[in-house]
C-alpha positions as CSV (number, residue, x, y, z in Angstrom):
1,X,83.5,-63.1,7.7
2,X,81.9,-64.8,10.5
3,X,80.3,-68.6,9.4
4,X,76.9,-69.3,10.8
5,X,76.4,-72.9,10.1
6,X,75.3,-74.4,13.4
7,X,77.6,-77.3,14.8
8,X,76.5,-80.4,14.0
9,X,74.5,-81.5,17.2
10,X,73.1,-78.2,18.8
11,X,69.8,-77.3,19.2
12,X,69.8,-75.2,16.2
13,X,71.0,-77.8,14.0
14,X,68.5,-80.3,14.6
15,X,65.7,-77.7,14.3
16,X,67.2,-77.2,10.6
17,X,67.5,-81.6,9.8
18,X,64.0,-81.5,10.8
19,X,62.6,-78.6,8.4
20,X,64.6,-79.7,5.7
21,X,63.9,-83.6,6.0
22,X,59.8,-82.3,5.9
23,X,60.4,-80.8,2.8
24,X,61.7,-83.0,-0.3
25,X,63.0,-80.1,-2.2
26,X,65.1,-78.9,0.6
27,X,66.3,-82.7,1.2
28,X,67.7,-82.5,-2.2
29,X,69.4,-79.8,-2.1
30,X,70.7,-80.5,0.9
31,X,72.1,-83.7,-0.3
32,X,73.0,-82.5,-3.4
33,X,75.4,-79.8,-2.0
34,X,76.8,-82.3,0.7
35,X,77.4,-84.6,-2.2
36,X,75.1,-87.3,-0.7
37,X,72.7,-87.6,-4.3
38,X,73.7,-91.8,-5.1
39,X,70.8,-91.8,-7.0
40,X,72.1,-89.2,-9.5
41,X,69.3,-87.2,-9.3
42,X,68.9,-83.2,-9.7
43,X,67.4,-81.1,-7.0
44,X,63.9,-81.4,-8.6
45,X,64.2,-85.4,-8.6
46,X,65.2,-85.7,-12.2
47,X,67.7,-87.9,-13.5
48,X,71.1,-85.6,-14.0
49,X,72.3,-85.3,-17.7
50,X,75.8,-86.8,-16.3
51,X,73.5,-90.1,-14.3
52,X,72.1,-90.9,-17.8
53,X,75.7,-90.5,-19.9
54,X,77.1,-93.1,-17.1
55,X,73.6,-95.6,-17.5
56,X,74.3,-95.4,-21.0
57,X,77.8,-96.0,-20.7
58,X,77.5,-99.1,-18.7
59,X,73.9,-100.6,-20.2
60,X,74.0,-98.9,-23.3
61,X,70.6,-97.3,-25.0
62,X,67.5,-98.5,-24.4
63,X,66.6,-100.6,-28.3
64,X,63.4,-100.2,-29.6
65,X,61.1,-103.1,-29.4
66,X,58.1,-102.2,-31.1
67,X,58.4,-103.9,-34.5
68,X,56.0,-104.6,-37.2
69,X,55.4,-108.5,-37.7
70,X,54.2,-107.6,-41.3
């Protein structure tokens, strides 16, 4: 089976970057499958459920700070 992915470079390719950088979701994904998300985020822009397992890990949960004074 023949791959299609343009080579990084031609014509085609940069035709693609500029369709998928107009369009966040694409951007994502794009990221996403190239391994690029740092920000831990899903293809929809949410935090991943691994992202908040390592923030909690590292900061802990967030504590409650809405007490009564009474």
């Amino acid at each position: 089976m023949k791959d299609n992915k343009p080579t990084k470079g031609s014509a085609q390719w940069v035709r693609n970057e500029k369709i998928i950088n107009s369009n966040p979701a694409l951007k994502q994904m794009r990221d996403t499958a190239e391994g690029l998300s740092s920000r831990g985020e899903n293809y929809l822009g949410a935090p991943s459920q691994e992202y908040k397992d390592g923030w909690e890990k590292i900061f802990g949960k967030k504590k409650n700070e809405s007490k009564d004074d009474t």
